[in-house]
C-alpha atoms as an extended CHARMM CRD file, in Angstrom:
* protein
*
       209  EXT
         1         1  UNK       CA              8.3290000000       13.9410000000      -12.8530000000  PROA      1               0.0000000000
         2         2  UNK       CA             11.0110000000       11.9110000000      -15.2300000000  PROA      2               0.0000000000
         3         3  UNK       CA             10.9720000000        8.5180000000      -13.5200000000  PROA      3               0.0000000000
         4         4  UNK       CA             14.3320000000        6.5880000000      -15.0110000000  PROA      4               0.0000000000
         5         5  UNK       CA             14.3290000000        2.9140000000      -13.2690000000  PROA      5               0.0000000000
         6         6  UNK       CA             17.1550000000        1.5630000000      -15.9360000000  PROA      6               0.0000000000
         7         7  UNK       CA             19.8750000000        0.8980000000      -12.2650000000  PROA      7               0.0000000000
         8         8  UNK       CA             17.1310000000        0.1630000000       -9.5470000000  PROA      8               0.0000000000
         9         9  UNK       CA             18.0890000000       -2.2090000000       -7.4220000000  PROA      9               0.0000000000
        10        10  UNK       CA             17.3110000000       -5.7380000000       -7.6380000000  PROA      10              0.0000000000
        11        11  UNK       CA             14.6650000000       -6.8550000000       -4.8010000000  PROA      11              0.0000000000
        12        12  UNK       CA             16.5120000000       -9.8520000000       -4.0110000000  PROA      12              0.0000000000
        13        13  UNK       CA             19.3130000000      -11.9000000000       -5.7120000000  PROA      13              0.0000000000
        14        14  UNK       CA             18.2430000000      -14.7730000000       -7.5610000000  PROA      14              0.0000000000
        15        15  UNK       CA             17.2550000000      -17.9070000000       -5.6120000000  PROA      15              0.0000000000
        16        16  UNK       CA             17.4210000000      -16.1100000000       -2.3860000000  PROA      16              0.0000000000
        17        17  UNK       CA             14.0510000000      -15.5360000000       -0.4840000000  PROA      17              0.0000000000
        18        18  UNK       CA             12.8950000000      -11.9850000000        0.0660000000  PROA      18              0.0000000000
        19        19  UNK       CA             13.4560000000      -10.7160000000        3.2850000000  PROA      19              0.0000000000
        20        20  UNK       CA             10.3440000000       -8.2850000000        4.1490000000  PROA      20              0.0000000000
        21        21  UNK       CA              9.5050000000       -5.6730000000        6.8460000000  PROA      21              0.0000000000
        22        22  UNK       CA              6.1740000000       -4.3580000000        7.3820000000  PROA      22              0.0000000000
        23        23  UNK       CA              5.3000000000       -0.9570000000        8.8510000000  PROA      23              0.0000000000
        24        24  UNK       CA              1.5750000000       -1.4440000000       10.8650000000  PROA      24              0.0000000000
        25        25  UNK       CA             -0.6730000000       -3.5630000000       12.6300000000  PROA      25              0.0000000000
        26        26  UNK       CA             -3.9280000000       -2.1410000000       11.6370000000  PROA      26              0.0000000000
        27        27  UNK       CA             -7.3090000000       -3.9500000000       10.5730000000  PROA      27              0.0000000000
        28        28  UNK       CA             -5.5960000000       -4.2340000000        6.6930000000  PROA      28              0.0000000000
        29        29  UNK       CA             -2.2480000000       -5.5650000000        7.7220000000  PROA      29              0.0000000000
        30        30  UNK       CA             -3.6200000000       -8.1310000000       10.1790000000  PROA      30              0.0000000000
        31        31  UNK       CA             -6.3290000000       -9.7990000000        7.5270000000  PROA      31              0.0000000000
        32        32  UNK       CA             -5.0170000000       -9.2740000000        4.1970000000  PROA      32              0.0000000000
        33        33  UNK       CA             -1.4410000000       -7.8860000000        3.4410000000  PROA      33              0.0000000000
        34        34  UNK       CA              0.4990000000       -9.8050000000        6.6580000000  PROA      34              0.0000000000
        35        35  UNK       CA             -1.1540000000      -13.3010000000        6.1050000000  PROA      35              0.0000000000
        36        36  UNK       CA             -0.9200000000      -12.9720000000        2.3900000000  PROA      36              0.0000000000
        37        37  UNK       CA              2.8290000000      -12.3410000000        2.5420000000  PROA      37              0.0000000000
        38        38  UNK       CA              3.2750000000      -14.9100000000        5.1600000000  PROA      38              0.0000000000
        39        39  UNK       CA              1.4680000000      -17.6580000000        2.5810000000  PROA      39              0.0000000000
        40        40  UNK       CA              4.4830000000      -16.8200000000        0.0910000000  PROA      40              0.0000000000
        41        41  UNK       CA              6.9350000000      -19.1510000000       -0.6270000000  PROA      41              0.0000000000
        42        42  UNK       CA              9.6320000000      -17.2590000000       -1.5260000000  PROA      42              0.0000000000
        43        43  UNK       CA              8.7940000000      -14.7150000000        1.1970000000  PROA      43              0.0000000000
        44        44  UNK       CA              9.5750000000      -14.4010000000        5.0660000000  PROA      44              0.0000000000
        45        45  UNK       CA              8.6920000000      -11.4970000000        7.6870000000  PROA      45              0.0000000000
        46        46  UNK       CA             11.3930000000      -10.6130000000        9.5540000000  PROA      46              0.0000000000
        47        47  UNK       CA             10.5410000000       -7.3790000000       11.0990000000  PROA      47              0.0000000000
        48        48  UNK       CA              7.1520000000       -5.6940000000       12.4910000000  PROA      48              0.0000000000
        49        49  UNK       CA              7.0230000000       -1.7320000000       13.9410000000  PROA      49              0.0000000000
        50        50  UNK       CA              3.7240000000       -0.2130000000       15.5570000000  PROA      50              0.0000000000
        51        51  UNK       CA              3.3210000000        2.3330000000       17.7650000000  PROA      51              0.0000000000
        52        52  UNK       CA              1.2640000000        0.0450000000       19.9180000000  PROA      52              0.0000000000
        53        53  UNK       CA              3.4480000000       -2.2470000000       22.2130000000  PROA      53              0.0000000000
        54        54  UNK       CA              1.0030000000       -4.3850000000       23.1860000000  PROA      54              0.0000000000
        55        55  UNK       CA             -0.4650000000       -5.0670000000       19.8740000000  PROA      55              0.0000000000
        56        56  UNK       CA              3.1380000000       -5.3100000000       17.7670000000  PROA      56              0.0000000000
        57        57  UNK       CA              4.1750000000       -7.9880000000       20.3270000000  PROA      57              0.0000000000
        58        58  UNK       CA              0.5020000000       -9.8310000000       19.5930000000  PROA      58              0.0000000000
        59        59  UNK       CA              1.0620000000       -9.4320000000       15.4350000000  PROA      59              0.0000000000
        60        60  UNK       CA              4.4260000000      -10.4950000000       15.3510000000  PROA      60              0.0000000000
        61        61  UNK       CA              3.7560000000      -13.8260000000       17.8830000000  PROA      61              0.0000000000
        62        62  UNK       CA              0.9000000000      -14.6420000000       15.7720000000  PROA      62              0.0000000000
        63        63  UNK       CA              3.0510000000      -14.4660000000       12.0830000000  PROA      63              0.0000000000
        64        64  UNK       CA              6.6420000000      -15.3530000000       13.9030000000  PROA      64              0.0000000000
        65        65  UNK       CA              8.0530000000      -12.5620000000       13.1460000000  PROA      65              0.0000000000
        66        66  UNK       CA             11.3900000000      -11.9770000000       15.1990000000  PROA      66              0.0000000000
        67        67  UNK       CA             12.2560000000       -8.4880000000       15.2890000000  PROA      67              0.0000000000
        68        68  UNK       CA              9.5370000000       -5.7330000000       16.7130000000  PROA      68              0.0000000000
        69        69  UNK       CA             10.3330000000       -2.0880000000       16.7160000000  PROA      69              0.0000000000
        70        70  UNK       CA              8.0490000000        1.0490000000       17.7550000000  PROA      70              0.0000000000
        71        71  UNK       CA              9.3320000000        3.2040000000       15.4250000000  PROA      71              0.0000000000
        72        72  UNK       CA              9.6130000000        2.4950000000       11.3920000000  PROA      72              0.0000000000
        73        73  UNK       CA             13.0880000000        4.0160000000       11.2940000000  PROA      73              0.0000000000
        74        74  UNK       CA             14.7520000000        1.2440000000       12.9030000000  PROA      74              0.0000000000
        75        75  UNK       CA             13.8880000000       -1.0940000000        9.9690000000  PROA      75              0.0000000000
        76        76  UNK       CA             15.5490000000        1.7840000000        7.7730000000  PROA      76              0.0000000000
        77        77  UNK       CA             19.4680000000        0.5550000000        8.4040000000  PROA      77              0.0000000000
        78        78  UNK       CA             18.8080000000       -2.9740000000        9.0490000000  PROA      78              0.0000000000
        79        79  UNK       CA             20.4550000000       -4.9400000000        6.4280000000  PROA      79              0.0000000000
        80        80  UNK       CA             18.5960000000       -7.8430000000        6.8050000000  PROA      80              0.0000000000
        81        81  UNK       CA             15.4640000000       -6.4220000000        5.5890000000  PROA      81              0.0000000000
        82        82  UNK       CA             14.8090000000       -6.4670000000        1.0530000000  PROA      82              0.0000000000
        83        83  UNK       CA             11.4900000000       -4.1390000000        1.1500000000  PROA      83              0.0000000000
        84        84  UNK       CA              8.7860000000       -3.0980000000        3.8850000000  PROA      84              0.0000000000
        85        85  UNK       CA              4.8960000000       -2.9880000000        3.3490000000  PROA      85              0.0000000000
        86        86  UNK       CA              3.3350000000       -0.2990000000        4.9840000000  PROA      86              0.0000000000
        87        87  UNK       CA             -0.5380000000        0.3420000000        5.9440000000  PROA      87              0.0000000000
        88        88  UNK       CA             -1.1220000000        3.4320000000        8.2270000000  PROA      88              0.0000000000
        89        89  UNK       CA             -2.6110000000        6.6260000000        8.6050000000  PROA      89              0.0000000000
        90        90  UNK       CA             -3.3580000000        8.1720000000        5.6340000000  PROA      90              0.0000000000
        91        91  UNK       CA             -0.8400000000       11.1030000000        5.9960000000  PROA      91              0.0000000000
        92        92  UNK       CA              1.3140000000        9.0730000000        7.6890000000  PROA      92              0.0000000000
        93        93  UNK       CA              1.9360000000        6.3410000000        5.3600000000  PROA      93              0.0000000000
        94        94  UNK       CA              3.4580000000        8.5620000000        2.7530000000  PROA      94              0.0000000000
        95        95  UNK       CA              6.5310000000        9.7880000000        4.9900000000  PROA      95              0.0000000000
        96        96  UNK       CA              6.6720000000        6.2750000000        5.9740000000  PROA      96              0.0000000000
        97        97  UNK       CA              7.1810000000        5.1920000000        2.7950000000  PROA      97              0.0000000000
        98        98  UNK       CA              9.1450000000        8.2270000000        2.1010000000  PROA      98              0.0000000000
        99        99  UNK       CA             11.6090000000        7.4170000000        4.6140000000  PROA      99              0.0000000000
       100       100  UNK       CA             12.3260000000        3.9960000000        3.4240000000  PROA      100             0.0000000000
       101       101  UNK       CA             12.6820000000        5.0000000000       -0.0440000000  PROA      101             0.0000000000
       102       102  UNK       CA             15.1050000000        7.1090000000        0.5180000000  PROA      102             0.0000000000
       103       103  UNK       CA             17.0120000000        4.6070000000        2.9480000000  PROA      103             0.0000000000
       104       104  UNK       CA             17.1470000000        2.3280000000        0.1720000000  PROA      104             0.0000000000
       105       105  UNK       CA             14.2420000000       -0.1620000000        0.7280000000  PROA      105             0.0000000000
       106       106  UNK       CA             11.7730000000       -1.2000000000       -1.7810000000  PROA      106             0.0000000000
       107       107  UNK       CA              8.1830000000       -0.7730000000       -0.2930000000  PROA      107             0.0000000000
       108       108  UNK       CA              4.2070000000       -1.6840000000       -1.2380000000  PROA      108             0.0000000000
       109       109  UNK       CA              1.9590000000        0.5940000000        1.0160000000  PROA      109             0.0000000000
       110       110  UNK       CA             -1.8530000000        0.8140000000        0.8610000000  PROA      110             0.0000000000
       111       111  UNK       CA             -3.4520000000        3.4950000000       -0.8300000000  PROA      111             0.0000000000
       112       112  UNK       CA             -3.5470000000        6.1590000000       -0.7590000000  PROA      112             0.0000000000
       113       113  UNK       CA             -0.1740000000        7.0490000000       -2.0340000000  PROA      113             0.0000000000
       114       114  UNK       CA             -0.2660000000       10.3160000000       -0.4420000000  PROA      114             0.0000000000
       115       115  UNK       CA             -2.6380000000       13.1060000000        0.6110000000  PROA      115             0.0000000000
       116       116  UNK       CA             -1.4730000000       15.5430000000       -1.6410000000  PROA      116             0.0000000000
       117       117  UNK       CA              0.5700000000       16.1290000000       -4.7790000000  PROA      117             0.0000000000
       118       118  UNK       CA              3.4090000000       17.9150000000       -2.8570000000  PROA      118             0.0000000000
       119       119  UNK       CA              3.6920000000       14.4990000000       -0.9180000000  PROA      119             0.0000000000
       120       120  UNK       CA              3.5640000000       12.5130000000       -3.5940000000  PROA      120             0.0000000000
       121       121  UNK       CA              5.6270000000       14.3280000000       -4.9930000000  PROA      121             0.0000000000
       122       122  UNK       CA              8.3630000000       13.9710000000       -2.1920000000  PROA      122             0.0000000000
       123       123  UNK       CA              7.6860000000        9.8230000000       -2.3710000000  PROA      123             0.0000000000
       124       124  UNK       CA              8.6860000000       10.1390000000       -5.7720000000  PROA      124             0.0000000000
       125       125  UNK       CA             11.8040000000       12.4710000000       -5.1880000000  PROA      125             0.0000000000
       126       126  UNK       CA             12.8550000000        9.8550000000       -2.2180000000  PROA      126             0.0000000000
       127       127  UNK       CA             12.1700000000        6.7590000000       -4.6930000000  PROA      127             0.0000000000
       128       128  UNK       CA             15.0600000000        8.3220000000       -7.5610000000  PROA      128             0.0000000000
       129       129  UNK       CA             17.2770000000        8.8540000000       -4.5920000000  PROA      129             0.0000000000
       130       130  UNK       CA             16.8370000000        5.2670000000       -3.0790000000  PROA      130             0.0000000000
       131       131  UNK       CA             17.0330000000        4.3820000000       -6.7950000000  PROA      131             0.0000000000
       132       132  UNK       CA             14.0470000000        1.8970000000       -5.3320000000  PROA      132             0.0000000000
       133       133  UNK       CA             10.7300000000        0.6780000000       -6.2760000000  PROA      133             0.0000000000
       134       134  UNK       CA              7.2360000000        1.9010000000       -4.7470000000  PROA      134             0.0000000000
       135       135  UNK       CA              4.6460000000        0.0610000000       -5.4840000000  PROA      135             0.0000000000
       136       136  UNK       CA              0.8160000000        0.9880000000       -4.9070000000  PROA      136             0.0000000000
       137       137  UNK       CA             -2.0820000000       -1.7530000000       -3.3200000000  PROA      137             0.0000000000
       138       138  UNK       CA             -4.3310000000       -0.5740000000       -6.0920000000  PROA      138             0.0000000000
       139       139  UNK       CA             -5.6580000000       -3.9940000000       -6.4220000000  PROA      139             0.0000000000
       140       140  UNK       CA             -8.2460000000       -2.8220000000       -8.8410000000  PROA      140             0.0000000000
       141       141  UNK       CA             -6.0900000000       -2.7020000000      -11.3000000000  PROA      141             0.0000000000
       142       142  UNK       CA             -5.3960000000       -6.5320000000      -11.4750000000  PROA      142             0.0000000000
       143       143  UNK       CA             -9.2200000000       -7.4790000000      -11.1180000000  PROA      143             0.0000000000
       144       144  UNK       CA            -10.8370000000       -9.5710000000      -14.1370000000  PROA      144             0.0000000000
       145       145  UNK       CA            -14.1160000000       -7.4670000000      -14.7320000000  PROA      145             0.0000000000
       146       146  UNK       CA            -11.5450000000       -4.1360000000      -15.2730000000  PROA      146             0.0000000000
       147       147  UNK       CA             -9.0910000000       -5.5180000000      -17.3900000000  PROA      147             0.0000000000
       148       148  UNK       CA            -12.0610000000       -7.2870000000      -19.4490000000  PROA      148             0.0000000000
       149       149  UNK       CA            -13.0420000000       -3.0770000000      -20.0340000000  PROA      149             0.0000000000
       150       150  UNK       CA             -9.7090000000       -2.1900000000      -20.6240000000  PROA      150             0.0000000000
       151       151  UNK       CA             -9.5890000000       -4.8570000000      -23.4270000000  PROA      151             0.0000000000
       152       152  UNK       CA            -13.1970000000       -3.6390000000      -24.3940000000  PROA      152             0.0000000000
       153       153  UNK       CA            -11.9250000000       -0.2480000000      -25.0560000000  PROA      153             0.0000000000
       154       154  UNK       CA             -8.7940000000       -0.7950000000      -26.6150000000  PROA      154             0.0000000000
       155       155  UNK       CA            -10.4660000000       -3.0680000000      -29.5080000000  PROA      155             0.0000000000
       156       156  UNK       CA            -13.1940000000       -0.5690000000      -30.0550000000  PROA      156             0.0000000000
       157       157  UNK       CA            -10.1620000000        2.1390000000      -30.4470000000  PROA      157             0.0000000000
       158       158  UNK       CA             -8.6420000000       -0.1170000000      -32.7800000000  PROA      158             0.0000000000
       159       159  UNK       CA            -10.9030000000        0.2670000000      -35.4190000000  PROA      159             0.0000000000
       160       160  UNK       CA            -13.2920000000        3.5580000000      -36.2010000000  PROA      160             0.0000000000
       161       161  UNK       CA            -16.3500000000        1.1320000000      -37.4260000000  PROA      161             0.0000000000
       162       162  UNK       CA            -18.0010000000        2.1240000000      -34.3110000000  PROA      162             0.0000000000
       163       163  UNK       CA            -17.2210000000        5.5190000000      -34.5340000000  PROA      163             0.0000000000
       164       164  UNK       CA            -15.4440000000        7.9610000000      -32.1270000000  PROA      164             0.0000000000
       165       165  UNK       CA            -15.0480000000        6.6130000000      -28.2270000000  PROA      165             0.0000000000
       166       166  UNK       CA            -17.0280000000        9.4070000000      -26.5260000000  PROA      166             0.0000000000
       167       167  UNK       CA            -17.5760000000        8.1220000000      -22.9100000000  PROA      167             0.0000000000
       168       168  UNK       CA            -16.3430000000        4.4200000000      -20.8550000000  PROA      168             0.0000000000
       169       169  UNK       CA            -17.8190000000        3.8560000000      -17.5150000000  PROA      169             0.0000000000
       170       170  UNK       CA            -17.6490000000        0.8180000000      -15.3170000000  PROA      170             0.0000000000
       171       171  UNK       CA            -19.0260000000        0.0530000000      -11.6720000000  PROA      171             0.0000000000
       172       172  UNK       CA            -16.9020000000       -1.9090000000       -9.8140000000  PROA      172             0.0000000000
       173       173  UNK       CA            -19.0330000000       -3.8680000000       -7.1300000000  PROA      173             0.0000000000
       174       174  UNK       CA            -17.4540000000       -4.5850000000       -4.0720000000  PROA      174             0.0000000000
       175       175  UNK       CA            -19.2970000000       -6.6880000000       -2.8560000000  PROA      175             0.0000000000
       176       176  UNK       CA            -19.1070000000       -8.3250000000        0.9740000000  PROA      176             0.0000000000
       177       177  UNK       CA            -15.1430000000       -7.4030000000        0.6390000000  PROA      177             0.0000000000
       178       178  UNK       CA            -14.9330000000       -7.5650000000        4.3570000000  PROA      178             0.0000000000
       179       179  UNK       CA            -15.0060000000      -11.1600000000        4.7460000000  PROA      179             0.0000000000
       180       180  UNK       CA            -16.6930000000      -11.2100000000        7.5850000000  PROA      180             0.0000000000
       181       181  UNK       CA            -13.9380000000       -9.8770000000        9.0980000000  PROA      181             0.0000000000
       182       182  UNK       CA            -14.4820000000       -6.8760000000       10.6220000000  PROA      182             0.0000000000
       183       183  UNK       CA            -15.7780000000       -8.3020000000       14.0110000000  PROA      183             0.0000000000
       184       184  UNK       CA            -16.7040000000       -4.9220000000       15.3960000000  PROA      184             0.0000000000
       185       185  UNK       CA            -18.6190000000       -3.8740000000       12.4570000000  PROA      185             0.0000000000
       186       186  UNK       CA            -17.2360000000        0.0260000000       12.4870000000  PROA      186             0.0000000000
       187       187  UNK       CA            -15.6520000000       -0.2110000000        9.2860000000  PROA      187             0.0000000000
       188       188  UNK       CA            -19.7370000000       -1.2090000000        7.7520000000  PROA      188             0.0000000000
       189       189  UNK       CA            -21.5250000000        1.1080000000       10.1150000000  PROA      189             0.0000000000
       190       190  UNK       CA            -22.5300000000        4.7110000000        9.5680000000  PROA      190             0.0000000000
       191       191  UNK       CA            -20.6900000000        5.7300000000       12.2910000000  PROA      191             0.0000000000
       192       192  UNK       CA            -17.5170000000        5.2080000000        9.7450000000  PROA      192             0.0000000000
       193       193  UNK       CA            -19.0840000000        7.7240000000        7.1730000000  PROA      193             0.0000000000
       194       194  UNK       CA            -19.6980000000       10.1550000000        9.3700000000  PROA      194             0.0000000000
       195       195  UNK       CA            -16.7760000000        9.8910000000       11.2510000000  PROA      195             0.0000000000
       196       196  UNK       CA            -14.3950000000        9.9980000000        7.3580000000  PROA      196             0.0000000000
       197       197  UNK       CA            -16.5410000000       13.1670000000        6.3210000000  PROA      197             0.0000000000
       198       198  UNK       CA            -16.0690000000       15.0640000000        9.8230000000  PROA      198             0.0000000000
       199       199  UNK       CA            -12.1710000000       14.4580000000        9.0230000000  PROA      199             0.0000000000
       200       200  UNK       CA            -11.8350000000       14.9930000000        5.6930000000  PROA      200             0.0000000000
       201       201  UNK       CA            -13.7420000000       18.7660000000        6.9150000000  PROA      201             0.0000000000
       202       202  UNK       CA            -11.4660000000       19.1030000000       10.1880000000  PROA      202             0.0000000000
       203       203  UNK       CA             -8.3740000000       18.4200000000        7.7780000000  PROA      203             0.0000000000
       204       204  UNK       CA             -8.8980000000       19.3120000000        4.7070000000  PROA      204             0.0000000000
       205       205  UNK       CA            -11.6220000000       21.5220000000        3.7140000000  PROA      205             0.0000000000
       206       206  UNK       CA            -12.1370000000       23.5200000000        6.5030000000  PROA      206             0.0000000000
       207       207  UNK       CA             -9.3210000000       25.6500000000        5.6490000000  PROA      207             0.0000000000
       208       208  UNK       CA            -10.6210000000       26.8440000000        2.0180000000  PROA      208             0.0000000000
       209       209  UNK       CA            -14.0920000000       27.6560000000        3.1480000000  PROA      209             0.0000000000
């Protein structure tokens, strides 16, 4: 898909601070994207939704953020609000983001982008008519050891001393990326892997065996 960003629309006006929205109030929103937002200067939350009552009202005391909402389309006509984060379900998250798109709000989400390529597809569609920006938490991209490979690779394709480029492959450890965190320890016990793999089968794969 032909992506043409020449007229997207500024995220804020210059000098003015960006007025943000997130979409969420999940393990990843409440220990890395909310409190890193929060810690920006030029950055204030002014608007939280979750289908959880109880624990929107919690998340948005905690960051003092003034406006709660249990549904993510009531962020899409408020005026106030620049761009939205979202971090939800998997499925989910892509109409989320979809939606706001479209509405004309700029918006980072978690990956996965989308579930498919027809959604992805759609989140594309409904970022030309929004004539917004998506952008994608693929941190990975930003981390030292990768872009040390990237430059790697593109001085060995520079020259052909070295002969023809026939395979690159780099393990990215993790390591404890949890932080200690993840007080109930489901996201590091089996239980997690089994429970992701009976999913991906109920949802997924079941269907083409």
């Amino acid at each position: 898909m032909s992506r043409k960003k020449e007229s997207v629309l500024p995220l804020v006006a210059e000098g003015r601070m960006l007025s943000l929205g997130y979409v969420g109030c999940g393990f990843m929103a409440q220990n890395v994207h909310l409190p890193n937002f929060a810690s920006l200067d030029r950055c204030r939350l002014v608007a939280l939704a979750e289908r959880r009552p109880l624990l929107c009202h919690q998340v948005a005391k905690r960051f003092g953020i003034a406006k709660v909402c249990l549904d993510h389309r009531e962020i899409l006509e408020d005026h106030e609000v620049d761009a939205v984060g979202v971090s939800a379900d998997y499925a989910q998250q892509g109409e989320i983001a979809a939606d706001l798109l479209r509405a004309g709000k700029h918006v980072f989400m978690e990956k996965p982008m989308a579930v498919s390529v027809a959604q992805a597809e759609r989140i594309l569609r409904a970022e030309a008519k929004g004539n917004t920006r998506l952008m994608v938490g693929y941190m990975k991209r930003y981390d030292p050891g990768n872009r040390v490979v990237r430059d790697t690779v593109r001085r060995w394709k520079q020259g052909d001393a070295k002969g023809k480029l026939l395979l690159v492959r780099n393990h990215g450890f993790g390591g404890n990326w949890l932080a200690e965190l993840d007080t109930t320890q489901m996201i590091q016990s089996a239980f997690l892997d089994v429970w992701i793999l009976e999913e991906i089968y109920k949802r997924y794969l079941r269907t083409l065996c």
